[in-house]
Structures are given as C-alpha cells and as structure tokens.
C-alpha positions as CSV (number, residue, x, y, z in Angstrom):
1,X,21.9,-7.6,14.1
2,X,18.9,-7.2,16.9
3,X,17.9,-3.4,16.6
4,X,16.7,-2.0,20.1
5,X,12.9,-0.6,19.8
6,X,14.6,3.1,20.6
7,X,16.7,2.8,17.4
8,X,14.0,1.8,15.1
9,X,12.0,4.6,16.9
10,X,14.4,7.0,15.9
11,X,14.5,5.8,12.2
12,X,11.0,6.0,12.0
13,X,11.1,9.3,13.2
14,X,13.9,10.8,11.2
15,X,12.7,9.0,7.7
16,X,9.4,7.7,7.3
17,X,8.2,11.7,6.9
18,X,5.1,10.9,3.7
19,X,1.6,10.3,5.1
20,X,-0.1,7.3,3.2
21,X,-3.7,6.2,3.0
22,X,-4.9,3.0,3.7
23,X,-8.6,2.0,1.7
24,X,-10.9,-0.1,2.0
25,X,-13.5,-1.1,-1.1
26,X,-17.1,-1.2,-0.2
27,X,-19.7,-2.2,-2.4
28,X,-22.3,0.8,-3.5
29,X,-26.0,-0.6,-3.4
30,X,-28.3,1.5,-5.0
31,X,-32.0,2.0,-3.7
32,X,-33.6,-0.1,-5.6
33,X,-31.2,-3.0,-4.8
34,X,-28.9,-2.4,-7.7
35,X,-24.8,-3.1,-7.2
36,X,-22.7,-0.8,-8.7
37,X,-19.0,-0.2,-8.7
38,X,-17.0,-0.4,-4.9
39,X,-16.5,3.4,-3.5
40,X,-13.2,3.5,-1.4
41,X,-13.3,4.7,1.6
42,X,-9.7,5.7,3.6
43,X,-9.7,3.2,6.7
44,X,-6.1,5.1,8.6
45,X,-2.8,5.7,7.3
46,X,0.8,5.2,8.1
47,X,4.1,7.1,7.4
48,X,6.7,6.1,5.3
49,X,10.1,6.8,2.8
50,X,8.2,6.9,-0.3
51,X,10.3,6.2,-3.6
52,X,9.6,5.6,-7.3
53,X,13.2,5.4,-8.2
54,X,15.4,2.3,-8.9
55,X,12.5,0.1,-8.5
56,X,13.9,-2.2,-11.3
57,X,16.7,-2.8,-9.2
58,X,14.5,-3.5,-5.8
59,X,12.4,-6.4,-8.2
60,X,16.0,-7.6,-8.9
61,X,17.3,-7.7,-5.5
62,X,14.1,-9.5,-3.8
63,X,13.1,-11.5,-6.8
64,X,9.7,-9.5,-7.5
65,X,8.0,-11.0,-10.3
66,X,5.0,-8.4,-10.0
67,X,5.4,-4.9,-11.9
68,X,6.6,-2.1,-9.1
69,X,5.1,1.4,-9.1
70,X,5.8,2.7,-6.0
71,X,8.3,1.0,-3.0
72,X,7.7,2.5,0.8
73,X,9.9,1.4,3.3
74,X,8.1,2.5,6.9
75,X,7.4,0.4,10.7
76,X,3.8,-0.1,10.1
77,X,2.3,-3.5,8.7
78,X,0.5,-3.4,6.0
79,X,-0.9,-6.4,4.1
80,X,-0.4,-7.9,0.8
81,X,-2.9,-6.8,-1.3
82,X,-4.1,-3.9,0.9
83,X,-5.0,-0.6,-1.4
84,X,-3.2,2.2,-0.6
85,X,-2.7,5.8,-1.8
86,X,-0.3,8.2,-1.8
87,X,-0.7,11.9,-3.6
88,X,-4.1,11.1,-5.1
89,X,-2.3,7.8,-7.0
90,X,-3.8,3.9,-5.5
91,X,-1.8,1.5,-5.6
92,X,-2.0,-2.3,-4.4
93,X,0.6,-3.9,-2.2
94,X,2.1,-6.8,-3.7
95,X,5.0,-7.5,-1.7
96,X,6.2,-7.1,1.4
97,X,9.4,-8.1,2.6
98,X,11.1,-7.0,5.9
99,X,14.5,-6.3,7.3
100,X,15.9,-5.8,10.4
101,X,14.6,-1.9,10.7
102,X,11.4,-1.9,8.9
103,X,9.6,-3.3,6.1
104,X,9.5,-2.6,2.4
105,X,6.3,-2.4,0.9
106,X,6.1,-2.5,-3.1
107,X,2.6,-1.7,-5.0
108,X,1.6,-1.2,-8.6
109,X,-0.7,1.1,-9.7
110,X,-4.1,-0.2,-9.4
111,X,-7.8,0.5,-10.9
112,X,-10.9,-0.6,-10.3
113,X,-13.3,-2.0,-13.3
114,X,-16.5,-0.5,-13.5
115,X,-18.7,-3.6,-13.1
116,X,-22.6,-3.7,-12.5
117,X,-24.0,-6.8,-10.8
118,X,-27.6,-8.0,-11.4
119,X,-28.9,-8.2,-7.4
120,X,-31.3,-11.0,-6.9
C-alpha cells in the first residue's frame, strides 16, 4: 500500500513525540600532539516512538542477529552505525529496516574504549 506524504505527516506528528540525539566522535588532540579518547559531540536530532519492550520479538521478526537495546520507529534516516542517544543512554544503530510508514531503527548500547595513541 502507497501511503500519501500527508498521511505519514500525520503519523509522524501524532507518534514520533521523543527527541533523540545524533553524535558524532571527534578525536581529542592534546597540546603537545598527544591523542586521547574521541569526545562526542551532538551533530542534530530527530523524533521518534522510542521502545525497549519486546525487542526479542522485533530481532525475531526481521532476523536481527545483533543484540537490541533500544528499537525507534520515526521518518528521519539515520544510518547504520550512527551513535545516537536518547535520555543520557548511547546507543549504535545496527539495523535499519523500513516499512511503508517509516523506518525502524534498532541500536545496542554502546561504549567507547579509552584508548591513547602515540602521535608521530
């Protein structure tokens, strides 16, 4: 079924009410030419139906092999492996399969590791 842009426009409006971040990692270089772990810094955001319920089921029904944290159904496109955060949790998108209304974005949790790189 072809859904007109007015209809999604009115889903979007009437369910995708949760604000979520979008980061970026950028690379902190100290003064004396040292590299140290990636600050992230938020780059825009998008609304969305945030769940964390029956995510079991979601991996089941699309064939996720990934671990789901968080699943976000919403209008905007967001990227595999984009780093997102929603109420002071990040997450990385792993999958992103779309219907005929909007997409559905899963993430896991995600942390960064505290690395320190020799700069030449």
């Amino acid at each position: 079924m072809k859904l007109t842009t007015g209809f999604k426009e009115k889903i979007a409006g009437t369910f995708y009410d949760k604000e979520v971040d979008l980061l970026s990692s950028v690379p902190v270089i100290e003064s004396d030419g040292w590299t140290g772990k990636d600050d992230l810094v938020k780059t825009g955001s998008f609304f969305g139906n945030v769940r964390f319920s029956n995510l079991a089921k979601i991996q089941e029904d699309y064939g996720i092999k990934d671990e789901v944290n968080i699943a976000i159904t919403t209008n905007a496109i967001v990227p595999l492996e984009q780093l997102i955060m929603f109420r002071g949790l990040i997450y990385k998108v792993n999958n992103v399969p779309q219907s005929d209304s909007h997409y559905l974005i899963t993430a896991q949790k995600w942390s960064s590791k505290l690395s320190i790189l020799i700069s030449a």
